[in-house]
C-alpha positions as CSV (number, residue, x, y, z in Angstrom):
1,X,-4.3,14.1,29.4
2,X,-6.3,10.9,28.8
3,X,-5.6,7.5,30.3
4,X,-5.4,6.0,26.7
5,X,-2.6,8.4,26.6
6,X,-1.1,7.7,30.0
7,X,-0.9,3.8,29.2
8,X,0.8,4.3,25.8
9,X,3.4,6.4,27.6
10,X,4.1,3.8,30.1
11,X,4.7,1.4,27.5
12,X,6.7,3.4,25.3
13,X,8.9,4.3,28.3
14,X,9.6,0.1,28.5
15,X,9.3,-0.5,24.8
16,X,11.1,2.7,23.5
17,X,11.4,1.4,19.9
18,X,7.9,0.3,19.2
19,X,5.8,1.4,16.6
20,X,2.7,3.3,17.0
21,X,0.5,0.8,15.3
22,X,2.1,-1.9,17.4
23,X,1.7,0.2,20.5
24,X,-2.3,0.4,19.8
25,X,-2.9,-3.0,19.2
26,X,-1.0,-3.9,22.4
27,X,-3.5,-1.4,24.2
28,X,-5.9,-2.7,22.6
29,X,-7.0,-0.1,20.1
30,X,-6.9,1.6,16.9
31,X,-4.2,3.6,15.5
32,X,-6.7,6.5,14.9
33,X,-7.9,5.8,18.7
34,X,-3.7,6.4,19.8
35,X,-3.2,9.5,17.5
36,X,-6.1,10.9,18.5
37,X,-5.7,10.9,22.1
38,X,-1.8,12.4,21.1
39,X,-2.4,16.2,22.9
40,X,0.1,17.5,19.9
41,X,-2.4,16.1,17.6
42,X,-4.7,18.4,15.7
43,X,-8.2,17.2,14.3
44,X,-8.8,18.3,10.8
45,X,-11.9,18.9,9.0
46,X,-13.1,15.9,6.6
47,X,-12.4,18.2,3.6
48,X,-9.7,15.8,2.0
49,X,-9.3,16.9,-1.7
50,X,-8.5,20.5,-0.5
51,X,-6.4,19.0,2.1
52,X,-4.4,17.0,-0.8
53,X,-4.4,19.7,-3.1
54,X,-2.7,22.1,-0.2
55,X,0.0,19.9,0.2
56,X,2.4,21.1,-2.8
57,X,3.5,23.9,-0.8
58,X,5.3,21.7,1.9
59,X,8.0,20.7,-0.4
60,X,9.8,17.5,-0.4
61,X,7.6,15.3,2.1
62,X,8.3,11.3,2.8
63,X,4.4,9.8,1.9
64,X,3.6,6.6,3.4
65,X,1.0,3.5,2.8
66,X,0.6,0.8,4.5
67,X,-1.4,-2.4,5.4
68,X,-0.7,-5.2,7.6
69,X,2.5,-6.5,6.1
70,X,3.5,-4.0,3.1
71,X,5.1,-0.3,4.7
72,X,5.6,1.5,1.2
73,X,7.6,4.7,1.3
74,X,8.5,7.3,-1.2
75,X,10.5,10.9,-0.8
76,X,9.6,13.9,-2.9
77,X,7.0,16.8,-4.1
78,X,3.1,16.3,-3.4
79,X,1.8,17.9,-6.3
80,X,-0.3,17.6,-9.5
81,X,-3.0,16.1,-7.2
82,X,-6.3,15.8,-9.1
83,X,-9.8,14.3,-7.7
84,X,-12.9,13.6,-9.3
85,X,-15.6,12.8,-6.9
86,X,-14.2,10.2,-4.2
87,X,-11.1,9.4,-6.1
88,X,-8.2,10.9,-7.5
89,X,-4.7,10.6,-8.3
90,X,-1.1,12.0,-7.8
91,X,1.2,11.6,-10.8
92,X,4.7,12.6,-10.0
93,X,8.7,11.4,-10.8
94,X,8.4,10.1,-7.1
95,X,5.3,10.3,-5.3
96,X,2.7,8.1,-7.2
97,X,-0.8,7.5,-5.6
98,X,-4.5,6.2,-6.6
99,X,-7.0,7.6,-4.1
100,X,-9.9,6.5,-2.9
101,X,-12.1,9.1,-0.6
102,X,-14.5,6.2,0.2
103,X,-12.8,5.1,2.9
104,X,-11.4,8.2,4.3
105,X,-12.8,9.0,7.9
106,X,-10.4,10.8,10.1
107,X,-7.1,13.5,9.5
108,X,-4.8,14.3,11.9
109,X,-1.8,16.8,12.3
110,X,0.6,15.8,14.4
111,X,3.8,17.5,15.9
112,X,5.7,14.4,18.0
113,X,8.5,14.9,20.4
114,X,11.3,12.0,18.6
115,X,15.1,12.2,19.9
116,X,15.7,14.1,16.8
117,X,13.2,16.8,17.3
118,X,9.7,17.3,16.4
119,X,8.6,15.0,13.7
120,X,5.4,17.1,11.9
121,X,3.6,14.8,9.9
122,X,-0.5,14.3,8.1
123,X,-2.3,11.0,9.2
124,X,-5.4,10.0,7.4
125,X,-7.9,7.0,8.7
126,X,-10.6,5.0,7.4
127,X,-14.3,4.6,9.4
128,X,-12.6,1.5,11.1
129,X,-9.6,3.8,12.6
130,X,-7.0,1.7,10.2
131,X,-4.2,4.3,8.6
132,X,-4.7,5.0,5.1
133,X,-1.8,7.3,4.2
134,X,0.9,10.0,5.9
135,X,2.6,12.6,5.1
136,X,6.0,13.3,7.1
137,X,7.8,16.7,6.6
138,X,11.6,15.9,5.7
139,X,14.3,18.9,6.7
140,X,13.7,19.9,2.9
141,X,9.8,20.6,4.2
142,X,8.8,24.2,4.5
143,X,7.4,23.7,8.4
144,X,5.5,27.4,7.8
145,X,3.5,25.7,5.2
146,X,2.5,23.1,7.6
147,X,1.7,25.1,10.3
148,X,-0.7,27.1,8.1
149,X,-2.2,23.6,6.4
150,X,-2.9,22.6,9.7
151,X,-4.5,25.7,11.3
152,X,-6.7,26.0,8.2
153,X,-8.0,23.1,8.1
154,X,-8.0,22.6,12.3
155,X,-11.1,21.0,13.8
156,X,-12.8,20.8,16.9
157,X,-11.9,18.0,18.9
158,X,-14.9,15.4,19.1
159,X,-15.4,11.3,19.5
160,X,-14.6,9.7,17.5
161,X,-17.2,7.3,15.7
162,X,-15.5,4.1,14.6
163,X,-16.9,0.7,13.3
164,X,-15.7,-2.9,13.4
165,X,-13.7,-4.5,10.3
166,X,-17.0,-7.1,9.2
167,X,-15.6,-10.5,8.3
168,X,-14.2,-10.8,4.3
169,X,-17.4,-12.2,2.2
170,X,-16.5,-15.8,1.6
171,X,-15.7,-16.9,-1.9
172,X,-18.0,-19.1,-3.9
173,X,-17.0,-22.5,-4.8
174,X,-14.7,-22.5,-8.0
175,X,-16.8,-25.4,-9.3
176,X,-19.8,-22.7,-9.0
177,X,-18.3,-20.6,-11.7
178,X,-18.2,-21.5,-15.1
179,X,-14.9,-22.0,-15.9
180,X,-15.2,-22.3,-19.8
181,X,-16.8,-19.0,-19.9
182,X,-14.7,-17.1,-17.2
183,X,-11.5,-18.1,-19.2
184,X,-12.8,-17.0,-22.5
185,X,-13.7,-13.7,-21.3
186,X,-10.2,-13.6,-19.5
187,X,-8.7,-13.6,-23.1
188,X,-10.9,-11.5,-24.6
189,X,-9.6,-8.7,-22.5
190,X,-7.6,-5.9,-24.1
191,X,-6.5,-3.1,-21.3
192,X,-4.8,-4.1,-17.9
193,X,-7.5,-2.2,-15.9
194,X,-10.5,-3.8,-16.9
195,X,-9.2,-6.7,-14.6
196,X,-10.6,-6.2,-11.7
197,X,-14.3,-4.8,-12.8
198,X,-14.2,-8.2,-14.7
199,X,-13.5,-10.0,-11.4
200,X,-16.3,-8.1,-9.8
201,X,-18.7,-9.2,-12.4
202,X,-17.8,-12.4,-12.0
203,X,-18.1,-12.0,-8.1
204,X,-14.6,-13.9,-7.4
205,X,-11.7,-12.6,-6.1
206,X,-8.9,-12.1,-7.1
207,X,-7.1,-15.0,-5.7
208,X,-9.7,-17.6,-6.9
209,X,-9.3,-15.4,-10.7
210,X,-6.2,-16.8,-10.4
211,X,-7.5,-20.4,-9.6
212,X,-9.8,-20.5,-12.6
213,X,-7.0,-18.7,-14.7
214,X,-6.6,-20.3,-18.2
215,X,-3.3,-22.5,-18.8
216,X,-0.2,-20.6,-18.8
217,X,-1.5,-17.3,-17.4
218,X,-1.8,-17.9,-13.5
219,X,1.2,-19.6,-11.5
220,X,2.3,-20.2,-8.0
221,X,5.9,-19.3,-6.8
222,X,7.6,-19.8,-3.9
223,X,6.2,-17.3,-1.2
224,X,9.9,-16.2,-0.8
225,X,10.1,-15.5,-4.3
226,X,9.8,-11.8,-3.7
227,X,13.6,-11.8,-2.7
228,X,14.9,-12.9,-5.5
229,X,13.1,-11.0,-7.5
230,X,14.4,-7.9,-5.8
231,X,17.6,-9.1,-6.1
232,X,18.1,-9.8,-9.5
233,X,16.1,-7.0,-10.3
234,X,18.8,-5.0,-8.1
235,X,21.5,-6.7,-9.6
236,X,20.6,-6.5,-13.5
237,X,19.5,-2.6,-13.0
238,X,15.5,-4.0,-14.3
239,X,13.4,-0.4,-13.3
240,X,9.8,-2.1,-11.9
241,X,7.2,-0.9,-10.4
242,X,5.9,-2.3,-6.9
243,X,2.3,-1.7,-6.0
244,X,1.2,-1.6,-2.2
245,X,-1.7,-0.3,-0.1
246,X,-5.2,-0.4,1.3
247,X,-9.0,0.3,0.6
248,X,-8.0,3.9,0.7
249,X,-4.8,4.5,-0.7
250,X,-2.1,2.3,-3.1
251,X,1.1,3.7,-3.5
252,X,3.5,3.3,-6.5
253,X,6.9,3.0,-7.1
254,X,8.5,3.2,-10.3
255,X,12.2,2.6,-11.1
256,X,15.1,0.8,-9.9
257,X,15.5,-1.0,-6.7
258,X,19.3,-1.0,-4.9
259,X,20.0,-2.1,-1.5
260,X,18.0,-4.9,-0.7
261,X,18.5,-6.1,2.9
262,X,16.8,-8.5,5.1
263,X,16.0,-8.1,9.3
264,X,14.6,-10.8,10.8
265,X,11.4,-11.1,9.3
266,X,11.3,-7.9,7.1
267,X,12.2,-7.9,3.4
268,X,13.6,-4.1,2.5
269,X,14.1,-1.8,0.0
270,X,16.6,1.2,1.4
271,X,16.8,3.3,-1.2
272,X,17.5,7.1,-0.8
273,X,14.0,7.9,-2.4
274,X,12.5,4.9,-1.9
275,X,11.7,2.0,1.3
276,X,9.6,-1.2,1.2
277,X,9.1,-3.0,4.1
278,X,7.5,-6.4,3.7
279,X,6.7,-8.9,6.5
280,X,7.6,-12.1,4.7
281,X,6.0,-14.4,7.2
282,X,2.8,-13.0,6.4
283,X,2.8,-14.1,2.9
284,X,0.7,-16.8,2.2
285,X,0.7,-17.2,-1.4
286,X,2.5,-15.8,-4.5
287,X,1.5,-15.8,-7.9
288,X,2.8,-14.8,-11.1
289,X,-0.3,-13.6,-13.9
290,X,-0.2,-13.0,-17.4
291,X,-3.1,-10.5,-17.8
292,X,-3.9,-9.0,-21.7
293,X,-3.1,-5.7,-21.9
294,X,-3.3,-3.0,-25.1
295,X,0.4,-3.6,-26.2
296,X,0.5,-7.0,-25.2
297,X,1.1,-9.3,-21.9
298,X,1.9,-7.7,-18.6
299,X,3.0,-10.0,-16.5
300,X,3.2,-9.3,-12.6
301,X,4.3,-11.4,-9.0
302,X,1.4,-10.9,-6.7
303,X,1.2,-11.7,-2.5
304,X,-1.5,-12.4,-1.1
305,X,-1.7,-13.3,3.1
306,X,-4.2,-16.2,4.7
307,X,-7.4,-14.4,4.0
308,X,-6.8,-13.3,0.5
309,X,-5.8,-9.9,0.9
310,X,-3.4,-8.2,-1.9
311,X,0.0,-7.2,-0.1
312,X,2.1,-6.1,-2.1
313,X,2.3,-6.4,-6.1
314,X,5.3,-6.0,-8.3
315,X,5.4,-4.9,-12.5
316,X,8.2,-4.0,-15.2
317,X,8.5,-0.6,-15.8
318,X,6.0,-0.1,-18.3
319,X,6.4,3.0,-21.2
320,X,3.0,3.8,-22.9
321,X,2.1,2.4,-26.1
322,X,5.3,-0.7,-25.5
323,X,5.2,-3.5,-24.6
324,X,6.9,-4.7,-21.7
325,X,10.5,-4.8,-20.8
326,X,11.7,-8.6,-21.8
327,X,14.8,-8.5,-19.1
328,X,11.5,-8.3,-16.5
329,X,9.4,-11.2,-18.3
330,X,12.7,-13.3,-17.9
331,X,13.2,-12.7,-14.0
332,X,9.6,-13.6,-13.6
333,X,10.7,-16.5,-15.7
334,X,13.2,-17.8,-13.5
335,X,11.1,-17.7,-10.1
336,X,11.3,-21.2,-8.3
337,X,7.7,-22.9,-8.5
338,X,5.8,-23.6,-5.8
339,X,6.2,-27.9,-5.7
340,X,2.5,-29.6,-5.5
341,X,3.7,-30.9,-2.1
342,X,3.9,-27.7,-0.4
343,X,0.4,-26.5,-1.6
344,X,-1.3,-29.3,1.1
């Protein structure tokens, strides 16, 4: 058994309730590092779309994404799985997913001892040893399956090669970019997904798209906005969709939010099919966009932390070829603007 291994047990056994991620950054690691020095964790080859595609047979699985701030959970079937090249897609009722193979380095399966038995579960990382996605079995799960998934796809233990997260490119000056031009492309948009390539040819992010925005289609909110969205969408039954994820994974949920509840600094959704987790402190700015779309506006709430990185962001259920619901246009409406003051 390693040292690495030996310290994270010593911790655990004074910190019995802390998270695995929070356990390796006390140790002063990566996750991937952690799980990998686990001795009930299995290696698994680098051969990730058949990995995805064997998946179906476990049954009803709990598939998490995460990044920093955003934990986004969702119960039910991993199926209908298709990849082309480095990235794919999963469309079901439940689990919704946009892949992206780029940035997947490392797979684990892992059989943890938990006070309610063994807890079998898929962990995926990227070259930097950050989680991209997991796959818990449920007691629905067919453990068989697993147990053959992982013994299939089971690969010699080696070292593990990781690299350091390089610093976030700095953004250009907005008065570099020509606003006049940048604004008139904006409109001339017609499908929701040519957003971001038309950031990148721009070479702005998506935060300072915002800035340059053109009048009436990019506005700050309240960081704590989030809640009340989630509230009134809880309480007028609005079905959104909430986007969350990482350079290798986003995860979507589509539907109606219930029981919203709020520990300490953790904003959740506790649905039976369905949990967000978002760390409120860490948001540093909110905005609400109008972006063109083929049937119209769709209008989003977006969080963004102190460097610019994309949290967490939140839609109206959307049906193809209509435009969006107007009960979700109005609770975007009725968000409480960020005041001049506390943008200094």
């Amino acid at each position: 058994m390693s040292q690495l291994w030996d310290r994270y047990q010593a911790l655990k056994a004074s910190q019995p309730k802390l998270r695995v991620r929070d356990a390796a950054m006390a140790l002063g690691v990566s996750e991937c590092e952690l799980v990998a020095a686990d001795p009930a964790a299995t290696p698994l080859q680098p051969e990730w779309p058949a990995i995805l595609a064997a998946l179906a047979p476990l049954g009803r699985v709990m598939a998490l994404t995460r990044n920093h701030a955003c934990v986004h959970e969702t119960k039910g079937d991993y199926a209908n799985v298709e990849i082309d090249g480095r990235v794919g897609l999963a469309i079901n009722p439940v689990i919704d997913l946009r892949i992206f193979l780029f940035h997947w380095r490392h797979g684990f399966a892992v059989r943890g001892e938990t006070p309610r038995g063994v807890q079998r579960s898929l962990q995926f990382f990227d070259r930097h040893g950050e989680a991209v996605h997991k796959v818990y079995l449920t007691a629905d799960s067919d453990v068989a399956a697993f147990d053959a998934l992982a013994a299939r796809f089971a690969s010699t233990p080696a070292a593990l090669e990781l690299e350091p997260v390089a610093a976030a490119a700095a953004e250009q000056p907005d008065d570099a970019i020509d606003r006049a031009a940048f604004q008139a492309e904006w409109r001339s948009l017609n499908d929701v997904h040519a957003f971001h390539p038309f950031l990148r040819r721009w070479q702005v992010s998506r935060r300072q798209g915002f800035r340059l925005a053109p009048a009436g289609q990019a506005w700050r909110v309240r960081e704590d906005a989030v809640e009340q969205l989630l509230r009134r969408a809880a309480a007028t039954e609005t079905p959104i969709m909430v986007f969350a994820g990482n350079r290798g994974m986003i995860q979507i949920h589509t539907g109606p939010v219930r029981n919203i509840q709020v520990v300490g600094d953790w904003l959740n959704v506790l649905d039976p099919d369905f949990n967000l987790h978002l760390r409120t402190d860490l948001i540093a700015e909110a905005w609400v966009t109008r972006k063109p779309g083929d049937n119209g506006v769709v209008t989003s709430l977006e969080l963004f932390d102190e460097q610019g990185e994309s949290l967490a962001t939140f839609f109206g259920e959307r049906k193809p070829g209509r435009p969006e619901r107007a009960e979700w246009v109005k609770l975007l409406g009725e968000l409480p603007l960020l005041e001049k003051a506390d943008v200094a």
